[in-house]
C-alpha positions, -999 to 999 in steps of 0.1 A, spaced: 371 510 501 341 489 504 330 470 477 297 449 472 290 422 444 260 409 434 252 379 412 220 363 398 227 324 388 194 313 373 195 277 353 185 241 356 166 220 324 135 226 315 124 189 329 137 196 362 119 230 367 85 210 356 91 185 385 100 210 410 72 234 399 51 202 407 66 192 433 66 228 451 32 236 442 14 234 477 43 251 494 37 266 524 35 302 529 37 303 565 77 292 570 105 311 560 137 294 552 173 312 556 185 286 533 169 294 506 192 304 481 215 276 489 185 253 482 179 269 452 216 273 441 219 234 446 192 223 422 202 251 396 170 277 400 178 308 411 207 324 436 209 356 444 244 365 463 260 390 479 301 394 487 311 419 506 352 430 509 369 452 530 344 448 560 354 439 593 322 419 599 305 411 565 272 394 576 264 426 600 268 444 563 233 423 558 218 436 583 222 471 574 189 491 560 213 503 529 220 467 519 181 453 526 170 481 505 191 475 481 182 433 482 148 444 480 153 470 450 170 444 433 138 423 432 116 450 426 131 453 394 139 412 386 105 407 392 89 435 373 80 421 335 69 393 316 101 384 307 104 345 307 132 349 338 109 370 359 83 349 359 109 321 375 120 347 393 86 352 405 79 315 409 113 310 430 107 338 453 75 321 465 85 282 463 119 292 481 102 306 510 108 346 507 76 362 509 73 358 547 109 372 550 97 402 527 64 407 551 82 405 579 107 433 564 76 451 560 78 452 603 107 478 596 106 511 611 133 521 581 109 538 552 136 535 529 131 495 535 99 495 538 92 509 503 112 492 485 97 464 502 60 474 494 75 477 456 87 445 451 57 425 467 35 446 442 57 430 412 58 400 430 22 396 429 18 397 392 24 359 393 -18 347 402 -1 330 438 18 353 448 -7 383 446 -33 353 465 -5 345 494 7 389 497 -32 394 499 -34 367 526 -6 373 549 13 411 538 -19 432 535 -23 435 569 14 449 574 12 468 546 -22 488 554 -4 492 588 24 517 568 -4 538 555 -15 571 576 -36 574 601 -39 609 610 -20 600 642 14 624 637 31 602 660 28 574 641 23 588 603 57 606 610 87 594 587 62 576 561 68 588 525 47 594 496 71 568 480 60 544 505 25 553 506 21 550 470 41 513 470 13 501 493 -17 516 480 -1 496 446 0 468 465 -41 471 470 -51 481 437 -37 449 428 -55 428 449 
């Protein structure tokens, strides 16, 4: 039996999330980071984590569409309100370097992925630089997932996945 646990850590003082938040203001989109829950994890902001038991190989269990669907449906849904910890949430996504690891997600041919992908950049952007940096560098990977009339390449693209983009859009 395979078993998967996973934990959201989320802490630090309120002084030293005002000096990171200033200190990670400029970040740069462009770079990913595989470190960055570590990072985070090590000056108390947010870490999201993942064990896996009873797996030969755990970190190929990362690689799998069911598990980056269900990273990526995980922050969909800590990302979605106005609740104080998912606008750090929100905040730590960006400074830590995981929207460009989301876009490039986006690159997928897995529709399962690829929506729940498209979902959780549209919550993502309801913090003001997120929805500037998705418009910036995901829009063009996400209006690449909407039909074309081409059935060669429209084929295997929900409505679920449709619909996540367009979001995605109407936000912008």
């Amino acid at each position: 039996m395979r078993q998967v646990k996973i934990w959201v850590v989320s802490g630090g003082s309120k002084k030293e999330k005002e000096s990171q938040s200033a200190e990670n203001k400029d970040s740069n989109f462009a770079t990913g980071s595989s470190t960055a829950t570590s990072s985070a994890a090590a000056r108390g902001n947010l870490c999201v984590g993942w064990s896996f038991s009873g797996s030969p190989n755990p970190l190929a269990e990362l690689f799998k569409p069911e598990t980056l669907e269900a990273a990526a449906g995980a922050l969909q849904n800590l990302a979605a309100c106005y609740w104080q910890p998912s606008i750090e949430i929100r905040a730590a996504v960006r400074k830590e370097k995981g929207l460009p690891i989301l876009v490039e997600l986006l690159r997928m041919e897995v529709d399962r992925v690829v929506c729940a992908v498209a979902t959780a950049l549209r919550n993502l952007a309801i913090d003001q630089r997120n929805k500037e940096l998705i418009g910036k560098y995901a829009m063009r990977d996400l209006v690449q997932k909407l039909p074309t009339g081409n059935p060669q390449h429209d084929q295997g693209t929900s409505d679920d996945t449709i619909a996540a983009v367009l979001a995605n859009a109407e936000r912008g």
